[in-house]
VMD Tcl script that builds the backbone (N, CA, C; Angstrom):
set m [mol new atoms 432]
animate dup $m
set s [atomselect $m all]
$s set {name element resname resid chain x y z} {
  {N N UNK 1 A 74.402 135.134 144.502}
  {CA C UNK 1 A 75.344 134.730 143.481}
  {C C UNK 1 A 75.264 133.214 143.322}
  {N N UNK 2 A 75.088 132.814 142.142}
  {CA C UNK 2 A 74.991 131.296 141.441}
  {C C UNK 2 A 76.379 130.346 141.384}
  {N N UNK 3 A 76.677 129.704 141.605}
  {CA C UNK 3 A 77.888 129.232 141.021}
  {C C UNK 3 A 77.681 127.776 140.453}
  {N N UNK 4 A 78.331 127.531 139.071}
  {CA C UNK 4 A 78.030 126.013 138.811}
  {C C UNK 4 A 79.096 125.608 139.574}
  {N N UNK 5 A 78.319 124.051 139.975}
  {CA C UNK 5 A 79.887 123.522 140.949}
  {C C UNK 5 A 80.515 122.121 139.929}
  {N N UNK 6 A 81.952 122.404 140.438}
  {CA C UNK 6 A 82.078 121.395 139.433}
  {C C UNK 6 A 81.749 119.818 140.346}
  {N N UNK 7 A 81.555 118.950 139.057}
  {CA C UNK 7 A 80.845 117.572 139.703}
  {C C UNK 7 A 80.814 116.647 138.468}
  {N N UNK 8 A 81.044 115.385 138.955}
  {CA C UNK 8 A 81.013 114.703 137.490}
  {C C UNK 8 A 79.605 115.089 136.760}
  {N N UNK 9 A 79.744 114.773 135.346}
  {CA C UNK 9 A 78.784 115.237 134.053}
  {C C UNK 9 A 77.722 114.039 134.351}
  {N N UNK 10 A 76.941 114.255 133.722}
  {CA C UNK 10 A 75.496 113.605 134.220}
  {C C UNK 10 A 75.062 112.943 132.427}
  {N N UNK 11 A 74.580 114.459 132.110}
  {CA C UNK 11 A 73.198 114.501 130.773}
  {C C UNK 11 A 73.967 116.225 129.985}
  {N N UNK 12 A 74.106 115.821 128.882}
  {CA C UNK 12 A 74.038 116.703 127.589}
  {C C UNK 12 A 73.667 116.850 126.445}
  {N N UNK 13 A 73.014 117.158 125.502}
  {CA C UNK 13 A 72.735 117.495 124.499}
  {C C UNK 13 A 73.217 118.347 124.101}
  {N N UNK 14 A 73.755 118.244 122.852}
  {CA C UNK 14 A 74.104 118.979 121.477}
  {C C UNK 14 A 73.460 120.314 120.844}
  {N N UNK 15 A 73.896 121.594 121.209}
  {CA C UNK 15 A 72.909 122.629 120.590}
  {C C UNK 15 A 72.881 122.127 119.288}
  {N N UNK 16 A 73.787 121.356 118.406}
  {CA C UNK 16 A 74.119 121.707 116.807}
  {C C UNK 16 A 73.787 120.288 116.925}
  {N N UNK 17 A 73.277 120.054 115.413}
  {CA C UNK 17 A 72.915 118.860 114.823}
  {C C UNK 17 A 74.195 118.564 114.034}
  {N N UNK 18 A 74.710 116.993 113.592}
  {CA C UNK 18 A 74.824 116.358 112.283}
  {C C UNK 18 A 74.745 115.677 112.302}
  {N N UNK 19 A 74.818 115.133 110.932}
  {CA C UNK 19 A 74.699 113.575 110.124}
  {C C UNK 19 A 75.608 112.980 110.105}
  {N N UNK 20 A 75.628 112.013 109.734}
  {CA C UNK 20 A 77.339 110.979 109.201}
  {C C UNK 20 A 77.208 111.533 107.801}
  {N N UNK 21 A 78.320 112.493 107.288}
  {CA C UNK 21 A 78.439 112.672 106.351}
  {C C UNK 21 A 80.004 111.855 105.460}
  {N N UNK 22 A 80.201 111.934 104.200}
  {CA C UNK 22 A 81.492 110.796 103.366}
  {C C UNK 22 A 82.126 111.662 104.203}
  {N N UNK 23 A 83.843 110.378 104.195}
  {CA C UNK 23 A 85.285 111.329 104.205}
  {C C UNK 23 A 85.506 111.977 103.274}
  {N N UNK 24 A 85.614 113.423 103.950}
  {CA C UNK 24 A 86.047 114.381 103.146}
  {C C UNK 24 A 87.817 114.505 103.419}
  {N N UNK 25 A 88.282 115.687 102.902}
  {CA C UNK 25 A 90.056 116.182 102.971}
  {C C UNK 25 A 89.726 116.962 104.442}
  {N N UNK 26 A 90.443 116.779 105.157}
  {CA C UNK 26 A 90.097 117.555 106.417}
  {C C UNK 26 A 91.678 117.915 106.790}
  {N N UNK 27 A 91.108 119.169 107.456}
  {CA C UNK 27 A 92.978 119.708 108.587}
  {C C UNK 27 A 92.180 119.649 110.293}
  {N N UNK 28 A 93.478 119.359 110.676}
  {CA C UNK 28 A 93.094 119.471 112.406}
  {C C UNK 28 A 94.202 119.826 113.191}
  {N N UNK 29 A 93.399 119.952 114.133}
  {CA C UNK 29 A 93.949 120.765 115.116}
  {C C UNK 29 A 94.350 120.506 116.817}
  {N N UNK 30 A 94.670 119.988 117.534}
  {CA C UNK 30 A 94.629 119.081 118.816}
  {C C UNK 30 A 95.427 119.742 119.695}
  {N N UNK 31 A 94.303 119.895 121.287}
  {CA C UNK 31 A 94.938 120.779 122.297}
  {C C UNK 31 A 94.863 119.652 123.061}
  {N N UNK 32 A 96.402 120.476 124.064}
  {CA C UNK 32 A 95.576 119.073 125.501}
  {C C UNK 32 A 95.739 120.793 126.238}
  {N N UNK 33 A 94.957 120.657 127.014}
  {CA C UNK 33 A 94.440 121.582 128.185}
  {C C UNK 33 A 94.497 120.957 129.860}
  {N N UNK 34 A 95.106 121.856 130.397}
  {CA C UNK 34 A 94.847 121.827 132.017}
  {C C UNK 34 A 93.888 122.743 132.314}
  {N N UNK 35 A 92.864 121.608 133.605}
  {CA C UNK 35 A 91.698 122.334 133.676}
  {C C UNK 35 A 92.293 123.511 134.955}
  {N N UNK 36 A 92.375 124.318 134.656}
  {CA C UNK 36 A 92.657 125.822 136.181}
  {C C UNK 36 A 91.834 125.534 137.166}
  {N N UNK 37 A 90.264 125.224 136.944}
  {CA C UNK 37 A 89.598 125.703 137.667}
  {C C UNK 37 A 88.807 124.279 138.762}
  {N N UNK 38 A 89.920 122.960 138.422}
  {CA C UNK 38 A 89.550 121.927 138.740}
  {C C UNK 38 A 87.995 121.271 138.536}
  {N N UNK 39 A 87.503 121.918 137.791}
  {CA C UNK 39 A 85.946 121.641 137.168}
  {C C UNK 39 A 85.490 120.608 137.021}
  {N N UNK 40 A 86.107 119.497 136.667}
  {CA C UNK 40 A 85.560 118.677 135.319}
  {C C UNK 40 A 85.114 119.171 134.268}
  {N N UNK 41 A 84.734 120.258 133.797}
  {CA C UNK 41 A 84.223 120.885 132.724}
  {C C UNK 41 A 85.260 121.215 131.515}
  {N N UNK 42 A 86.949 121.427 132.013}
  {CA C UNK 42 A 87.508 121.537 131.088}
  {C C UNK 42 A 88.319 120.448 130.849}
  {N N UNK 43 A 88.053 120.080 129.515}
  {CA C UNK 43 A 88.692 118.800 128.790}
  {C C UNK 43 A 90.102 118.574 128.430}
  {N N UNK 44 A 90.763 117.548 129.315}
  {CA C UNK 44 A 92.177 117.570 128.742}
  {C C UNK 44 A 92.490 117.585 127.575}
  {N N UNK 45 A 91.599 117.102 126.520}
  {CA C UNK 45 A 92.532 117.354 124.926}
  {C C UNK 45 A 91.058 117.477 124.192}
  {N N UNK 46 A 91.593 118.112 123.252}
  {CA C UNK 46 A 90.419 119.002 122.237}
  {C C UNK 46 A 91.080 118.384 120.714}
  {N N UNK 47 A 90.147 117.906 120.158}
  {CA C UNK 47 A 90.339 117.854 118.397}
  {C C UNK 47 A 89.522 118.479 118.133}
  {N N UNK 48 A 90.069 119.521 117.162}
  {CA C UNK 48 A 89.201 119.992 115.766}
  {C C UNK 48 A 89.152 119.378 114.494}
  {N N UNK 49 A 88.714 119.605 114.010}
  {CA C UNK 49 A 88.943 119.147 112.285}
  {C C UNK 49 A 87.699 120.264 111.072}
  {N N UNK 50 A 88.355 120.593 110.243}
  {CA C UNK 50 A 87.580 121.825 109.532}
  {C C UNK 50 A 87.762 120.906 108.519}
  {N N UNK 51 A 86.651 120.987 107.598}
  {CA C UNK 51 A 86.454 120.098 106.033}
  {C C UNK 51 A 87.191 121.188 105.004}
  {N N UNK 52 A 88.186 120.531 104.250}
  {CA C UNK 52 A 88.874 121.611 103.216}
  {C C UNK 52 A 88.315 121.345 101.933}
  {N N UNK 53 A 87.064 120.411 101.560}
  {CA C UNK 53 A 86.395 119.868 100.155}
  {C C UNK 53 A 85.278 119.804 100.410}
  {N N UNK 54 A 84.637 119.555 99.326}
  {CA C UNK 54 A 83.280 119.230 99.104}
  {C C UNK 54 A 82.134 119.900 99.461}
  {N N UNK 55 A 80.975 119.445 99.751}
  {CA C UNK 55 A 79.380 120.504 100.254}
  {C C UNK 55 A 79.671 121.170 101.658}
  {N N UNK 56 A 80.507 120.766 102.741}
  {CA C UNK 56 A 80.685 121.451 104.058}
  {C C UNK 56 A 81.667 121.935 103.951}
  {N N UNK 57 A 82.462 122.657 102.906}
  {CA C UNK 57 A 83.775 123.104 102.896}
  {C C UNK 57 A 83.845 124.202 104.262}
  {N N UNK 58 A 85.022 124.464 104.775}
  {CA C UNK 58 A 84.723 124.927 106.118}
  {C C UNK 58 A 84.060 124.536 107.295}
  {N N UNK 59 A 83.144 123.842 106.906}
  {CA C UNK 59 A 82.584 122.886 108.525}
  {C C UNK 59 A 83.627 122.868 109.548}
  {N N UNK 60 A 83.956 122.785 111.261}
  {CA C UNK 60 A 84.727 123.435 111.776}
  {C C UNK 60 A 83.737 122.255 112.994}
  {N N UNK 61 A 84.404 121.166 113.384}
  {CA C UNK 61 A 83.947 120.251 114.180}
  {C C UNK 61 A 85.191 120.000 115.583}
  {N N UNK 62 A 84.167 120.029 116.811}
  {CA C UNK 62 A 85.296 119.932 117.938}
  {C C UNK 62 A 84.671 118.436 118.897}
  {N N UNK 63 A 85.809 117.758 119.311}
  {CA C UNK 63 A 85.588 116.390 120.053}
  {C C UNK 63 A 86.803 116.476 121.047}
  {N N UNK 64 A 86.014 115.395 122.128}
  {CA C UNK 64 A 86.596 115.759 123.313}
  {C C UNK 64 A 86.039 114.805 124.245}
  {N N UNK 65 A 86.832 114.389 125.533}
  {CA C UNK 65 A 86.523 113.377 126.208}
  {C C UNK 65 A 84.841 113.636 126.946}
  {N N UNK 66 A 84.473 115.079 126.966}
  {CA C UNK 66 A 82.975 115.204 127.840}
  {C C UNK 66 A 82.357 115.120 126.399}
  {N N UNK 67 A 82.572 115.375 125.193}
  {CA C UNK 67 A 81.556 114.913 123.981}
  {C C UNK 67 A 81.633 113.440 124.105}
  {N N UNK 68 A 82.803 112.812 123.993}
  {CA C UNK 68 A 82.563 111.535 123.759}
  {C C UNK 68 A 81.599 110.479 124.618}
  {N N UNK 69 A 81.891 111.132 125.976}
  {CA C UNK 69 A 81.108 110.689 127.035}
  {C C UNK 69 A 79.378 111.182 127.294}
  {N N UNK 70 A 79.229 112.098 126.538}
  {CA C UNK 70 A 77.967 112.790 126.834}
  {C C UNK 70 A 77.174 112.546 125.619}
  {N N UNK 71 A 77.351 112.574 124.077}
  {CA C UNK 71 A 77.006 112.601 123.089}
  {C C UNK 71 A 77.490 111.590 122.088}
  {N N UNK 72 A 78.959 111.367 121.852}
  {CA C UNK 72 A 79.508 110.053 121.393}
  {C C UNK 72 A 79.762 110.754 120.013}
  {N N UNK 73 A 79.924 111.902 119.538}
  {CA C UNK 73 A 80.344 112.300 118.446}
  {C C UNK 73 A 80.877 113.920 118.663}
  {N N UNK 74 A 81.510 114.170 117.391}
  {CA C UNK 74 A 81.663 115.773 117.611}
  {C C UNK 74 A 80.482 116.614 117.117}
  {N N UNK 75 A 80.819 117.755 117.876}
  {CA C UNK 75 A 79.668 118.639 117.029}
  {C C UNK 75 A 80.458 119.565 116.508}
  {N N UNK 76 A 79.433 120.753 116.208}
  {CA C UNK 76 A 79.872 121.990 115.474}
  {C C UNK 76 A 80.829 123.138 115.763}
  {N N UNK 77 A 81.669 123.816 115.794}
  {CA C UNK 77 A 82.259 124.356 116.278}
  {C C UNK 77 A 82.279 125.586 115.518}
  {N N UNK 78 A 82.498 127.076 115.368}
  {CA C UNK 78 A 82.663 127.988 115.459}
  {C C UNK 78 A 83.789 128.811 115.376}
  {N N UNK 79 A 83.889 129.720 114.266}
  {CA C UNK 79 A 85.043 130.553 114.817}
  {C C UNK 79 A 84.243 132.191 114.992}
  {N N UNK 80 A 84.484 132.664 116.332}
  {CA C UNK 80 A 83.697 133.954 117.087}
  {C C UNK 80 A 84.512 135.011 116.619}
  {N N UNK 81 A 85.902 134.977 116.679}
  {CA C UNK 81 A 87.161 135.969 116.532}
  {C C UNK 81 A 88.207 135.298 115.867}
  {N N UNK 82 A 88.336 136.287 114.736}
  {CA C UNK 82 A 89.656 136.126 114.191}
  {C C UNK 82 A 90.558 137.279 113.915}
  {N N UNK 83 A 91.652 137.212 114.356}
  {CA C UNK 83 A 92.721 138.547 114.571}
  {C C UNK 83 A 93.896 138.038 113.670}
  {N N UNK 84 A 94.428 139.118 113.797}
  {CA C UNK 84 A 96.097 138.587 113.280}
  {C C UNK 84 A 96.927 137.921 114.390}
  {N N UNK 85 A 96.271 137.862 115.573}
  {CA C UNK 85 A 97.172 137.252 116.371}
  {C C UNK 85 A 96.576 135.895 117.063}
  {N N UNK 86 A 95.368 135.605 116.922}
  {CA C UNK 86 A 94.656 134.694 117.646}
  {C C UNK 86 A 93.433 134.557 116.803}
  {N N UNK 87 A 92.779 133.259 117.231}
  {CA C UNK 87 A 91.865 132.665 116.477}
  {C C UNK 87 A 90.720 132.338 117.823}
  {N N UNK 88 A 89.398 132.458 118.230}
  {CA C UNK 88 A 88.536 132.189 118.719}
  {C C UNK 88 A 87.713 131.323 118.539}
  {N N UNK 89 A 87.228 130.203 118.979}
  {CA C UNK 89 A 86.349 129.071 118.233}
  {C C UNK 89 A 85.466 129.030 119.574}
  {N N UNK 90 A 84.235 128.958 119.377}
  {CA C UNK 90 A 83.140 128.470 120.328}
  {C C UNK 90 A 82.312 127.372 120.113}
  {N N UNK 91 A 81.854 126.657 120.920}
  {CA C UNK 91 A 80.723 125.443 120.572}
  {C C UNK 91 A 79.915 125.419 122.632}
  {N N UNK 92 A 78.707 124.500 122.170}
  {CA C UNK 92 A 77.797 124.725 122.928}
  {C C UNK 92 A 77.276 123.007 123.368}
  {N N UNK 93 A 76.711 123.077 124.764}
  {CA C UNK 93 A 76.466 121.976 124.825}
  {C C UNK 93 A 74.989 122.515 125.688}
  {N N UNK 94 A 73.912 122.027 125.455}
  {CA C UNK 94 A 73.030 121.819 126.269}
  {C C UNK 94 A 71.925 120.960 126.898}
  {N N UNK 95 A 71.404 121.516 127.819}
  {CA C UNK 95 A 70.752 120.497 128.942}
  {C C UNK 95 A 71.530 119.830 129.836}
  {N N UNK 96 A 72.606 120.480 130.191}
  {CA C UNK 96 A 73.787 119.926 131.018}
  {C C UNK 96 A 73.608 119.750 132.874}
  {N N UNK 97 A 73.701 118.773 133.369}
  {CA C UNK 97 A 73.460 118.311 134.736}
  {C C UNK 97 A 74.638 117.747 135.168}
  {N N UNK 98 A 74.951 118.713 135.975}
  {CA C UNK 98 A 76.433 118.118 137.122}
  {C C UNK 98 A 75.446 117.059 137.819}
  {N N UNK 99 A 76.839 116.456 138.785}
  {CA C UNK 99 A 76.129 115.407 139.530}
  {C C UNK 99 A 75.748 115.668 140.846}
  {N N UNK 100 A 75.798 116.830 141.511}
  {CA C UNK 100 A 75.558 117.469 142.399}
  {C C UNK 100 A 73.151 117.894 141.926}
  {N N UNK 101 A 73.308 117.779 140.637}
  {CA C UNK 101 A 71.720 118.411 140.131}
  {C C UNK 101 A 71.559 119.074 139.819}
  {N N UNK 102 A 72.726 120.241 139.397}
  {CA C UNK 102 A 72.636 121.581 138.990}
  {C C UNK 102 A 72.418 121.288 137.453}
  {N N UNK 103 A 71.718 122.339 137.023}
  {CA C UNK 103 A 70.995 122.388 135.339}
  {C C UNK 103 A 71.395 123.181 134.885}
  {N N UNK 104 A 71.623 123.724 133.815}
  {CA C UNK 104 A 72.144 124.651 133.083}
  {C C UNK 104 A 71.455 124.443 132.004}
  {N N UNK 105 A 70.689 125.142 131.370}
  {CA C UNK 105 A 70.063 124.883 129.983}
  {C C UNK 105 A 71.198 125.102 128.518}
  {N N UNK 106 A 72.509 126.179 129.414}
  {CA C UNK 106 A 73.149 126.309 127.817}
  {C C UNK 106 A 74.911 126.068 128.614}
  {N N UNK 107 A 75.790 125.216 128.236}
  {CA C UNK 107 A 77.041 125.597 129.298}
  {C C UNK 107 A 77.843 125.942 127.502}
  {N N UNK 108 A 78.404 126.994 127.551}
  {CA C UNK 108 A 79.192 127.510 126.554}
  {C C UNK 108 A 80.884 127.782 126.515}
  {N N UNK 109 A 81.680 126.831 125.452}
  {CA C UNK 109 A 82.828 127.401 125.731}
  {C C UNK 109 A 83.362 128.232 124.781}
  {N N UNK 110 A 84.686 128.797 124.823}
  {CA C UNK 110 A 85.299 129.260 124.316}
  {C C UNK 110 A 87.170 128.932 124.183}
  {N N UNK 111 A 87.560 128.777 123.262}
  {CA C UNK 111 A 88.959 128.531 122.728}
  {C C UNK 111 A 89.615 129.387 122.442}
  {N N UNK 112 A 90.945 130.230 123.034}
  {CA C UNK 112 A 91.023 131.441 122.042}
  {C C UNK 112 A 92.572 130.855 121.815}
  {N N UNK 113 A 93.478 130.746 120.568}
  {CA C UNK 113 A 94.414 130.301 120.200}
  {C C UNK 113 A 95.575 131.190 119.704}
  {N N UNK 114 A 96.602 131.150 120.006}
  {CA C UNK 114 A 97.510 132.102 119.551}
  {C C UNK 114 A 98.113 131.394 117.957}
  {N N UNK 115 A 98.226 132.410 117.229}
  {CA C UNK 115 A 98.199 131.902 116.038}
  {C C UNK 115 A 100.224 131.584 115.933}
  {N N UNK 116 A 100.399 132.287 116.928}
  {CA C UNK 116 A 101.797 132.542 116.710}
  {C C UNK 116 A 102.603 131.073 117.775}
  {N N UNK 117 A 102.316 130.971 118.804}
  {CA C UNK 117 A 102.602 130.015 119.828}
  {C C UNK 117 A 101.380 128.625 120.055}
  {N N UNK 118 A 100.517 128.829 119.627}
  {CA C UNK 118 A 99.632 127.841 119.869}
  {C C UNK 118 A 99.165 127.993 121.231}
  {N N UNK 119 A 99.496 129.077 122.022}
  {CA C UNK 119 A 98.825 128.939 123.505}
  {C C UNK 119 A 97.627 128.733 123.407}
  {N N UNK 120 A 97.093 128.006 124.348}
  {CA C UNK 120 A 95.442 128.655 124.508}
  {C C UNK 120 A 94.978 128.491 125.917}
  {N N UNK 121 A 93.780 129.268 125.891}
  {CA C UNK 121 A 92.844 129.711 126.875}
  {C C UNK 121 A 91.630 128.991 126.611}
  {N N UNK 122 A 90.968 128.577 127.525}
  {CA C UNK 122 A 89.715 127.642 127.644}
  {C C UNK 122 A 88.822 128.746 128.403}
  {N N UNK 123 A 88.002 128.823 128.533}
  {CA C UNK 123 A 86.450 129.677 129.133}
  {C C UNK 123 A 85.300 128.652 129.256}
  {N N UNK 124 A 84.510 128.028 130.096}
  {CA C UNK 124 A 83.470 127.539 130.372}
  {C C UNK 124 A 82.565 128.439 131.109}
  {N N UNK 125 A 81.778 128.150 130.915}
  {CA C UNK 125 A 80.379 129.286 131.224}
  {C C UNK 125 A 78.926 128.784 131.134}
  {N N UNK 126 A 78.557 128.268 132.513}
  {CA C UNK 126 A 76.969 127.696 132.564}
  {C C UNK 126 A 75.862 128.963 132.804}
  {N N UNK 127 A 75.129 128.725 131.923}
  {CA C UNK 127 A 73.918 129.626 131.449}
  {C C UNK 127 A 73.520 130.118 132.794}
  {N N UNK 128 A 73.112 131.534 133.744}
  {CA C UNK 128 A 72.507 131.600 134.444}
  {C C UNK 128 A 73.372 131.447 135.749}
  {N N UNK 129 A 74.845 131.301 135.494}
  {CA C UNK 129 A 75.638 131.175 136.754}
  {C C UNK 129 A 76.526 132.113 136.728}
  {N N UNK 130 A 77.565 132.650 137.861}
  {CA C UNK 130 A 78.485 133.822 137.529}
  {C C UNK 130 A 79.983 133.068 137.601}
  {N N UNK 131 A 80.172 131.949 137.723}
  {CA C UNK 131 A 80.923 131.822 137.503}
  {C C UNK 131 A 81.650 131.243 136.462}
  {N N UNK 132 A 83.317 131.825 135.950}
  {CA C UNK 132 A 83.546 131.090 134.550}
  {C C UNK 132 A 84.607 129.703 134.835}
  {N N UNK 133 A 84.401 128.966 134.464}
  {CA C UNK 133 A 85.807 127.893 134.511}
  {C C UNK 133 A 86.722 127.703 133.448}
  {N N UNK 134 A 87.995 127.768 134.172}
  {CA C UNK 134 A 88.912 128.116 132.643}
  {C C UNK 134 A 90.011 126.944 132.657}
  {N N UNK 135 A 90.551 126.830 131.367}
  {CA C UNK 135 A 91.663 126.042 131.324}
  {C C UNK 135 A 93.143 126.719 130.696}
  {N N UNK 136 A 93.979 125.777 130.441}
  {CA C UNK 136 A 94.979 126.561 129.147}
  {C C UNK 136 A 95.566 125.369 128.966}
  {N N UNK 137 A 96.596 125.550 127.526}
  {CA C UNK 137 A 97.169 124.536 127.311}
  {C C UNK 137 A 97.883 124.914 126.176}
  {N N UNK 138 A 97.965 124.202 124.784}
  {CA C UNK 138 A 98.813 124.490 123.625}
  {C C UNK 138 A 98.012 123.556 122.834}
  {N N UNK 139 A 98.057 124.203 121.564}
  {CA C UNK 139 A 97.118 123.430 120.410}
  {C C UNK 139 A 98.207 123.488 119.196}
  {N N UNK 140 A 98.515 121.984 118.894}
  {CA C UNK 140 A 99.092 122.164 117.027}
  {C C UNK 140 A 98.192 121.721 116.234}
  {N N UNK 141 A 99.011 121.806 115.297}
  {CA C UNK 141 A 98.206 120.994 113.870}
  {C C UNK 141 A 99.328 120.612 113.237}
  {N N UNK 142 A 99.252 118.973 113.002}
  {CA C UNK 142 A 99.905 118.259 113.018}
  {C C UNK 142 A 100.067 118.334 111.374}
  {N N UNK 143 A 99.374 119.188 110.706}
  {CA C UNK 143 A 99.407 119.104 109.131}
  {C C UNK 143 A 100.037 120.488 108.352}
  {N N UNK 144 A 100.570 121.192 109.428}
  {CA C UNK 144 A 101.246 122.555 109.300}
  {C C UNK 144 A 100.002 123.476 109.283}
}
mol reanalyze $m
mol bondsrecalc $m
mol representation Tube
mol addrep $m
């Protein structure tokens, strides 16, 4: 059995590409999260922001203190599940190296949000390991 260990962040790359694209009309969304699993992997506060105009209408971008530190921008974000009761968003980071040396070619999370309370659940998951690291916390949107 594999386990990623947690350890400060090293090296990441971005599965998803972008550009500097204009300000567009955007809504967002901002969690702060406690990490459960004492990881480092889960990020005390999460911004989203989804584009409501123009050529990326829907674009769906997440930033966070291990993006800012690893990459220096947001990337792409995802919605996996959508219910009447909760909302799912995923994004991906890879080529990821704890500081211990462990590699992970893909570490993947997951967000799942209560549409009703704003709870949420965090999921981290390094490619090739069995173990998951989780967080929780509460997400608003400060724009209704």
């Amino acid at each position: 059995m594999r386990h990623f260990l947690p350890a400060a962040l090293l090296l990441a790359l971005p599965l998803t590409a972008q550009g500097q694209e204009a300000q567009q009309p955007l809504r967002v969304m901002m969690c702060e999260m406690v990490d459960e699993s004492g990881s480092g992997w889960v990020p005390e506060f999460l911004m989203f922001t989804r584009q409501d105009a123009g050529p990326h209408q829907g674009r769906i971008e997440v930033f966070d203190p291990i993006l800012q530190k690893l990459v220096r921008r947001p990337i792409e974000a995802v919605v996996t599940v959508d219910t009447p009761l909760s909302r799912t968003y995923g994004w991906a980071l890879g080529g990821v190296k704890n500081h211990s040396g462990q590699y992970t070619e893909r570490l993947d999370y997951r967000l799942k949000v209560s549409k009703a309370t704003g709870r949420a659940d965090l999921q981290v998951k390094a490619q090739e390991y069995e173990n998951v690291m989780r967080g929780n916390g509460r997400c608003v949107s400060p724009d209704g």
